[in-house]
C-alpha positions in Angstrom: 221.0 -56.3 -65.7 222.1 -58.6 -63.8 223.3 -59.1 -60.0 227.0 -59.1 -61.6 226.3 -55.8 -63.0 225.0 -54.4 -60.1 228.2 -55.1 -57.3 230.4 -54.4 -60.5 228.3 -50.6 -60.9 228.3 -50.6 -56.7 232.4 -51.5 -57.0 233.2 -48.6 -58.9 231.2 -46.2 -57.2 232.9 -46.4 -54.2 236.2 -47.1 -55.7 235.4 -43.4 -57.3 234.2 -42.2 -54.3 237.3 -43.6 -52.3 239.6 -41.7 -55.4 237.7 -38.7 -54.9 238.7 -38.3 -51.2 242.1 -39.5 -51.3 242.1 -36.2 -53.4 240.9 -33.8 -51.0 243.2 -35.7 -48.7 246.3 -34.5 -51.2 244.7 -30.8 -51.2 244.3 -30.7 -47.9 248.1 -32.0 -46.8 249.5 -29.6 -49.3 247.4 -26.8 -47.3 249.0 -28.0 -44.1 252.4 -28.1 -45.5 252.0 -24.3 -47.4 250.8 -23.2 -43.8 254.1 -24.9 -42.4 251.9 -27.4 -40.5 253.6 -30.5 -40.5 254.4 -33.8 -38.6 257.8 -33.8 -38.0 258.4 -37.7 -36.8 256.7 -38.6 -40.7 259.0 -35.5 -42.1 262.0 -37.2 -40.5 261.0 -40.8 -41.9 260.4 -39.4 -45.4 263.7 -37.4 -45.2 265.7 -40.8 -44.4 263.8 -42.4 -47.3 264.4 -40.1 -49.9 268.3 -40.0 -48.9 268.3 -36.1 -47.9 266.5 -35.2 -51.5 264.2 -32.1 -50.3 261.8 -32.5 -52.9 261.2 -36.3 -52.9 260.8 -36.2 -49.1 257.8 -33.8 -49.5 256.3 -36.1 -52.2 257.3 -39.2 -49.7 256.1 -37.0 -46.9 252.4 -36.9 -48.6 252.5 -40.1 -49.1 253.0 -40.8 -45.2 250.5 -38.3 -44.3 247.8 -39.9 -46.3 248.3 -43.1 -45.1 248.4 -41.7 -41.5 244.9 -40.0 -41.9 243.7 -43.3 -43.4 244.9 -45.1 -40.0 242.6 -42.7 -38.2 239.3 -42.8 -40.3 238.3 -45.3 -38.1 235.5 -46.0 -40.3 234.4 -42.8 -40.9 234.2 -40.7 -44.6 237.1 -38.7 -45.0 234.7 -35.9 -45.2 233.3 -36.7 -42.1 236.7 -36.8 -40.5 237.6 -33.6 -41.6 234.5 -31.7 -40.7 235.3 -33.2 -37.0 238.5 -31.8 -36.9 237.0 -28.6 -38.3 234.6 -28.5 -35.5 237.4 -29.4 -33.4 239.6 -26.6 -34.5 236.5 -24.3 -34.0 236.0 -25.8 -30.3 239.5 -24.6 -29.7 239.6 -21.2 -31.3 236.3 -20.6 -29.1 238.0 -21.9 -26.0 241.2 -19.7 -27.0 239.1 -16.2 -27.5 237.1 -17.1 -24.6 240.4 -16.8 -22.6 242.0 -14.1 -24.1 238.8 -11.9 -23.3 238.7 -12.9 -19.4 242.3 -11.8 -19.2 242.0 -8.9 -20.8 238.5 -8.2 -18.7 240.9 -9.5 -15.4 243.6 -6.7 -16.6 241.3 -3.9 -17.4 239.7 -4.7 -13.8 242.8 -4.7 -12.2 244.1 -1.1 -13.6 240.5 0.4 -12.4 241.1 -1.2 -8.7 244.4 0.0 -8.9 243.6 3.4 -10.1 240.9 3.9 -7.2 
């Protein structure tokens, strides 16, 4: 085999591997858009470009989102990415709870004060 062979089998790996994410990217935009989670300024610019047509601005709309996540990659995997913005989303649900519970501690506090 020779060094031809090898960037040609090394080319195609990652041209797989590059296929395989862009997939998850499409799974996980459709997610966002059946959870009604969706960027309205690229909503409004597929809308313009598909001439008012509801269904091709969702198609053009996926289109736009993949490319936008692709802008942020910032070298990263996609799975990488994603798994940050998990955490991220985590971080914020945690935060979220965490502040639900000391109002709710602050309110139950302030009815025993009051009740004294």
């Amino acid at each position: 085999m020779g060094l031809l062979d090898k960037f040609k089998r090394k080319a195609e790996s990652i041209l797989s591997e590059s296929r395989l994410e862009e997939e998850l990217m499409y799974k996980h935009i459709l997610e966002e858009m059946e959870a009604n989670i969706v960027r309205e300024g690229l909503y409004a610019k597929a809308l313009a470009n598909s001439d008012g047509d509801e269904s091709k601005a969702k198609a053009l709309y996926m289109k736009y989102r993949v490319q936008s996540i692709k802008d942020t990659l910032d070298g990263q995997s996609y799975l990488e990415f994603w798994e940050n913005q998990q955490k991220q989303l985590n971080q914020k649900k945690e935060k979220l709870i965490k502040q639900k519970q000391s109002r709710e501690t602050a309110i139950k506090n302030a009815r025993k004060f009051r009740n004294r």
